[in-house]
N, C-alpha and C positions, 0 to 999 in steps of 0.2 A: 204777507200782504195785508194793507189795511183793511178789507173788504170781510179777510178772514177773520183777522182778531174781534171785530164786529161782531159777527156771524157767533163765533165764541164766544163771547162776551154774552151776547144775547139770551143763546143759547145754555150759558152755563155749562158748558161741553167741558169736560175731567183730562181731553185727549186733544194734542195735535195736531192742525188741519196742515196737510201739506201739495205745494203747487207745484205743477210740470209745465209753467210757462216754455219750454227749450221741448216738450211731448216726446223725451229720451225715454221714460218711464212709461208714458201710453203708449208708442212705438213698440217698445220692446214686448208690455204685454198683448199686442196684437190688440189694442181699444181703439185704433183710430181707421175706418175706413169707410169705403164710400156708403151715402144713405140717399133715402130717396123721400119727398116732402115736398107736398104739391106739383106731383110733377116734374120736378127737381133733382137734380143729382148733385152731390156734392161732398167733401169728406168730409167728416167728423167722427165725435167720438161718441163711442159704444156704451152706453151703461150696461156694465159689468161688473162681479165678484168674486173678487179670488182670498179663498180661504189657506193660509198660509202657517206650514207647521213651526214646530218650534225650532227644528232642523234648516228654516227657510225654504223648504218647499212645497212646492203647488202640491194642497192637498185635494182641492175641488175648486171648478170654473164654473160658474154661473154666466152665460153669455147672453147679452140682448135682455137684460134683465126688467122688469115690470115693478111695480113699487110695492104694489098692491098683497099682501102675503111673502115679499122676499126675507123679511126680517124672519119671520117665523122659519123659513125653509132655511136661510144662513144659521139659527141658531139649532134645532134640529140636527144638521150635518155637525156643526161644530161640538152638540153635545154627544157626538158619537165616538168624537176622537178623547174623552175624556178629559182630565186637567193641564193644559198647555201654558205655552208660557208666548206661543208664537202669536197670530193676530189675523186678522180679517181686513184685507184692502179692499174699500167700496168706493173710490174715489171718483170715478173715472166718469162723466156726463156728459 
């Protein structure tokens, strides 16, 4: 998407932004459902973190996630599982 390569560009980002315009990827990790804002009900999506092994699987879920301190808490877990080759999806807004 233009908006991304932007976004990358700006940022200088070393890594791939990838989009679920079609939410087959938010769907499946359960990141999309109802929320509530101003009174409001409506669906959308979850910020969420899924720490992901080298095997491809769910090594840890961070749900409803907060900004504030999550970097520190995602790299923490991740330095528990020692040198990997898997990755960290944070996508999900």
């Amino acid at each position: 998407m233009k908006t991304q390569a932007g976004f990358k560009a700006k940022q200088k980002l070393n890594f791939d932004l990838l989009s679920d315009s079609d939410l087959k990827t938010i769907e499946a990790y359960s990141a999309r459902r109802m929320k509530r804002f101003l009174g409001r009900s409506f669906l959308g999506i979850i910020r969420s973190t899924f720490l992901i092994g080298p095997d491809g699987k769910l090594e840890h879920i961070w749900d409803s996630v907060k900004v504030k301190g999550h970097v520190g808490e995602v790299l923490t877990e991740a330095s528990k599982k020692g040198p990997r080759s898997g990755g960290v999806v944070s996508a999900f807004f």
